[in-house]
C-alpha positions in Angstrom: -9.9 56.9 -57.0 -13.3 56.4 -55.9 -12.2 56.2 -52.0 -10.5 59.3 -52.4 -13.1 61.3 -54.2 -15.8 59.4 -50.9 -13.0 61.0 -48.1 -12.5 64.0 -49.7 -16.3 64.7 -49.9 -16.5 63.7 -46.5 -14.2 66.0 -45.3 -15.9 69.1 -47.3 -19.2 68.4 -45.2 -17.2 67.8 -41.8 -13.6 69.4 -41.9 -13.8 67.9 -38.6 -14.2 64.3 -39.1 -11.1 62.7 -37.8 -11.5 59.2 -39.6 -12.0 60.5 -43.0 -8.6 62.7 -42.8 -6.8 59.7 -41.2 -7.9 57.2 -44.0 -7.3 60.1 -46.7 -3.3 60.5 -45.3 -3.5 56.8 -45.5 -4.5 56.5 -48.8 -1.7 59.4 -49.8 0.7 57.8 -47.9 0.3 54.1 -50.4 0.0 56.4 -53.3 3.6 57.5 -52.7 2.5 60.9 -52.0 4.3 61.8 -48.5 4.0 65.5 -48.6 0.1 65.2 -49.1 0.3 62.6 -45.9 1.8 64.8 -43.9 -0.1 67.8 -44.4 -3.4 65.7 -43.5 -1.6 64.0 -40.5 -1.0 67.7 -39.3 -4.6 68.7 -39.9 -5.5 65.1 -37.9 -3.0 66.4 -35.2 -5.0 69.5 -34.5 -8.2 68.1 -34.6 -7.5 64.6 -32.8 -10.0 63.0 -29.8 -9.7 59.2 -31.2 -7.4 59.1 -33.8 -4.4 60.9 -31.9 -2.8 57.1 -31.1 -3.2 56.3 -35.0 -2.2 60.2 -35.8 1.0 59.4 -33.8 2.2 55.7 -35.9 1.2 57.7 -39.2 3.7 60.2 -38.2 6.4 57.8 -37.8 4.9 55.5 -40.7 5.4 58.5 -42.9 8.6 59.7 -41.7 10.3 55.7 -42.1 8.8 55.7 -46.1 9.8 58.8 -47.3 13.2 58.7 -46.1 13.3 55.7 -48.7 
């Protein structure tokens, strides 16, 4: 809870920051909560320099789980 309460405020002062939104879809991703995941991943996808490799497995990541 705390993690997610540090990304989210992280994103709030940089919409921008690439490594808070991937760890945040991460975090929704292990919390079950696919839709959230891929919403963030498309907001990542958008905004990706580094993260577009990691952007890229998340997608499939998320895609393999919630087919489950």
């Amino acid at each position: 809870e705390l993690e997610e309460k540090n990304l989210n405020t992280v994103m709030l002062l940089n919409p921008q920051n690439e490594e808070a939104i991937y760890y945040l879809a991460k975090l929704k991703l292990t919390l079950s909560d696919y839709k959230k995941s891929k919403e963030l991943n498309k907001r990542l996808e958008s905004v990706c320099k580094k993260f577009c490799d990691q952007s890229d497995k998340l997608k499939i990541e998320i895609d393999n789980l919630s087919k489950k």
